[in-house]
FIVOTI-647789 format. One record per residue (C-alpha): residue in one letter; x, y, z. Coordinates in steps of 0.001 Angstrom, whole numbers, padded with zeros to 6 digits, always signed. Each point is the difference from the previous one (the first is absolute). Example, Ala and Ser with C-alpha at 12.3 -4.5 7.8 and 13.67 -1.06 7.14 Angstrom:
2
A+012300-004500+007800/S+001370+003440-000660/
END
This chain:
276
X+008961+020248+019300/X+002507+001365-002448/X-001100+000150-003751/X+001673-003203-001791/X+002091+000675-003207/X-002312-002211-002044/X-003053+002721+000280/X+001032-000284-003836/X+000490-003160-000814/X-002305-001617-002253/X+000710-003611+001278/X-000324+000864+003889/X-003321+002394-001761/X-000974-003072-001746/X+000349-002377+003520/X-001607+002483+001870/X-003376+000521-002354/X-000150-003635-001671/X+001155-002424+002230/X-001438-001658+003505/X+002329-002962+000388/X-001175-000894+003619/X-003840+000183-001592/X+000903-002669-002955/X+001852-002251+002002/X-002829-000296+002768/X-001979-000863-002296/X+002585-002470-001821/X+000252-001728+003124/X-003938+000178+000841/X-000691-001428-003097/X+002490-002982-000231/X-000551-000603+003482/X-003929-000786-000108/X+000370-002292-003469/X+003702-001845+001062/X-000874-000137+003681/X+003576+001654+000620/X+002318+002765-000412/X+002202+000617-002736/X+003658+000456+000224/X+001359+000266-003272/X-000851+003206-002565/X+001492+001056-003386/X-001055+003241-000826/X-000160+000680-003956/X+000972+003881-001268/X+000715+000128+003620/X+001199+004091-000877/X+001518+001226+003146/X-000525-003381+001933/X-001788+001996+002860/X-003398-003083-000178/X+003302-002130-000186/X+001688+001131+002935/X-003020+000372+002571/X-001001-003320-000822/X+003949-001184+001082/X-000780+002289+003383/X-002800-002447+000888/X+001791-002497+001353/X+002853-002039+000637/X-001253-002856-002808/X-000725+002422-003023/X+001883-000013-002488/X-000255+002279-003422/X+000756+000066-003715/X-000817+003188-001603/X+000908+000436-003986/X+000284+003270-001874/X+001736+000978-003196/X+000330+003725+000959/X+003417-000311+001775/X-000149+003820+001569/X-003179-000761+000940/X+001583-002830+001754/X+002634+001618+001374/X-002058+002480+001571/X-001766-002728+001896/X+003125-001577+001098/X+000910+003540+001224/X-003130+001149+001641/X-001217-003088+001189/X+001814-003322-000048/X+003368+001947+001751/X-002127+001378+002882/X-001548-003381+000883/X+001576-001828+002892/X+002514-002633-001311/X-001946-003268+000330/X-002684+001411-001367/X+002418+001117-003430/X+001263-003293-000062/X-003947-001203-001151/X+000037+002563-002708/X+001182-001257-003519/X-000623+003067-003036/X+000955-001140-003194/X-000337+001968-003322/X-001682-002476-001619/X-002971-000370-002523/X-002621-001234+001713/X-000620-002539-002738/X+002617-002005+001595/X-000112-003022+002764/X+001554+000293+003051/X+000723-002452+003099/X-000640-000947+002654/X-003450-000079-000723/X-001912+002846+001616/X-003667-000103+001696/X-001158+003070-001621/X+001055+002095-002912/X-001143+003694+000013/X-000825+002458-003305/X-001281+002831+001366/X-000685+003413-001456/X-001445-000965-003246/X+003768-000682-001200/X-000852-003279-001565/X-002358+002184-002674/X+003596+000644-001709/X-000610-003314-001594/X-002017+001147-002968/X-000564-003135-001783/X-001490-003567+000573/X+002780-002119-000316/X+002445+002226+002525/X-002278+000155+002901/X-000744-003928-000467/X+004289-000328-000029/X-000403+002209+003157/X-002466-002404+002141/X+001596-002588-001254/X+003463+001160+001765/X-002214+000921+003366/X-001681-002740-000145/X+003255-002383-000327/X+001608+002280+002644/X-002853-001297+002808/X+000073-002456+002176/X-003054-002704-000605/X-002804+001706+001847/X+001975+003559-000213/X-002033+003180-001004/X+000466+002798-002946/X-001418+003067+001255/X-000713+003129-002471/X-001436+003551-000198/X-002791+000828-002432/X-002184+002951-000905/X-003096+000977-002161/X-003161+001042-000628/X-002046+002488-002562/X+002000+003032+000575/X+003501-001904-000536/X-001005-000528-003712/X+000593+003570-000587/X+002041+003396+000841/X+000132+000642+003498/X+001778+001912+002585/X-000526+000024+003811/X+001993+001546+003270/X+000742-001355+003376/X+001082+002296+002814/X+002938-001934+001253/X+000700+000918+004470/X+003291+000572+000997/X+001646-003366+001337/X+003422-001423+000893/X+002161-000511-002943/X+002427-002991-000441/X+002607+001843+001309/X-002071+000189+002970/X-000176+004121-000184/X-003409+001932-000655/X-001647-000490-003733/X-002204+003238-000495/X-003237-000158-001318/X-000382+000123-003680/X-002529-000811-002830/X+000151-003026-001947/X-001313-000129-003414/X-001263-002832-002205/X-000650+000627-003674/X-000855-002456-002501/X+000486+001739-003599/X-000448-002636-002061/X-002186-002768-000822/X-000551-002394-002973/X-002584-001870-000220/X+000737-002066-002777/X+003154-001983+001981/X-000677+002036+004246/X+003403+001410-000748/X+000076+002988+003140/X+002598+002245+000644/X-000063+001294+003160/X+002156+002766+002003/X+000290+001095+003577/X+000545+003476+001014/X+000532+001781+003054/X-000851+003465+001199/X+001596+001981+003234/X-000973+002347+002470/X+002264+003124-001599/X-002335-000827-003033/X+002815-001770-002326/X-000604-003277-001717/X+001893-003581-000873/X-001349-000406-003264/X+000239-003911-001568/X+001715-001130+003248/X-001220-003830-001551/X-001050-000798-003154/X-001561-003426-000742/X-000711-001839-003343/X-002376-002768+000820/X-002791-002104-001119/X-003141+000260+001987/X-000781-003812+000461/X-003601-001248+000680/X-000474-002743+003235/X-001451-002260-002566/X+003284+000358-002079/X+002289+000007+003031/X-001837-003668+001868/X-000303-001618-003070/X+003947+000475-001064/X+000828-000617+004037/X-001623-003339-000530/X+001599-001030-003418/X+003294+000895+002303/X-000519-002571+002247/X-001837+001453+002884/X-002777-002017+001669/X-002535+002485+001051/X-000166+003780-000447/X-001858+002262+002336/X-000763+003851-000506/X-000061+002095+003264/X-001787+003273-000512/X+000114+003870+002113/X-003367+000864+001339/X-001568+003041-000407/X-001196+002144+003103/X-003141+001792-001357/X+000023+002332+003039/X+003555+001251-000444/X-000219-000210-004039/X+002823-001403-000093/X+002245-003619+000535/X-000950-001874+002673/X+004032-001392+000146/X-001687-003412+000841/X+000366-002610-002632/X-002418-003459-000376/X+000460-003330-001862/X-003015+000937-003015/X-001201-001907-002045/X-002196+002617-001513/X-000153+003738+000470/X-001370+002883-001677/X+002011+001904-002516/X+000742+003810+001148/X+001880+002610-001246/X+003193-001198+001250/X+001058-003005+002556/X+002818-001561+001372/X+000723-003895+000717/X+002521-002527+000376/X+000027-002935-001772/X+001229-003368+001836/X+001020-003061-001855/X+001079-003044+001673/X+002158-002362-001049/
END
């Protein structure tokens, strides 16, 4: 397969190391399936980026519709580009991007609304993330789901640095991505107020690096912080869904349980499911 053009570009790097859109929307559906006793149909996607979760979820089927909101417009554009002008027509038609601030309500009301990749953590203080569920939750049909990506343990309350060998896969374009390295370094942290800055890097074969590719300014937010403003929002229940650990592999188990409790580790991952 021919080498695609985008070997080099940091949002089809970023797709290709970060994101599993068919992964996260099993699981959407999974979820809301087992507690609603039927499928949803209707997603917004907040700081949607390239609108590739956006798009696949349009791909599923002839009654799924999309909203995704961004207020990067190139980033936006890029999507529209790479992914919402190869899909087949019908399928475009249930795609809606919007640069909007995700703080705002949109209609119809939507079954689920998505903030994945730790992008709601841009809302530093109290009172903005509260005006953000607020806007989800008034964006949801009754009985509709907000569904949102969380990390932490011991080691994410200081420096760190790791690296993840990224395969070779099929790019957007639908040409060869070569393998590369993808690098996540947290370089600040402040314990006073969980301000983190964060950057991702990437490293290639020929031995040159994409240095700051992304840089984040967020707040690390605690789940007791995060279910007790999702309630004050509006939202009924809130549940917290949380990556195993395989102790054979040392490493992820990619299989994620409703917890109640768990045992703090170095780092985890979870989503966190409010209904409304």
């Amino acid at each position: 397969m021919r080498r695609s053009p985008l070997a080099r570009d940091r949002l089809a790097l970023y797709e290709a190391s970060v994101q599993s859109p068919d992964y996260d929307l099993d699981f959407i559906e999974r979820v809301f399936r087992r507690t609603r006793g039927r499928r949803p149909k209707r997603l917004r996607e907040d700081f949607c980026g390239t609108a590739a979760l956006a798009c696949a979820w349009a791909l599923r089927g002839r009654d799924h519709h999309v909203v995704g909101l961004d207020l990067d417009a190139a980033t936006l554009d890029w999507g529209r580009r790479w992914h919402l002008a190869r899909m087949p027509r019908a399928a475009r038609a249930r795609v809606e991007l919007l640069r909007r601030d995700v703080r705002s309500v949109t209609r119809p009301g939507a079954d689920v609304v998505v903030a994945f990749n730790f992008s709601w953590w841009i809302f530093r203080e109290r009172r903005e993330l509260l005006r953000y569920f607020r806007a989800a939750r008034a964006s949801l049909k009754p009985g509709g789901m907000l569904i949102a990506h969380t990390y932490g343990g011991t080691a994410c309350l200081e420096i760190q640095a790791e690296r993840r060998r990224i395969a070779p896969s099929q790019g957007p374009d639908g040409l060869r991505m070569p393998g590369f390295t993808y690098e996540w370094q947290q370089s600040y942290f402040n314990p006073i107020d969980h301000h983190v800055r964060c950057h991702i890097h990437f490293r290639f074969r020929d031995g040159t690096r994409m240095r700051r590719a992304f840089t984040y300014e967020w707040r690390m937010w605690m789940l007791p912080e995060v279910k007790e403003l999702l309630l004050e929002a509006g939202f009924r229940a809130v549940d917290v869904w949380v990556e195993g650990w395989d102790h054979r592999r040392h490493q992820p188990s990619d299989v994620f349980r409703r917890r109640k409790w768990f045992e703090n580790q170095l780092g985890w991952l979870a989503y966190i499911v409010a209904w409304a």
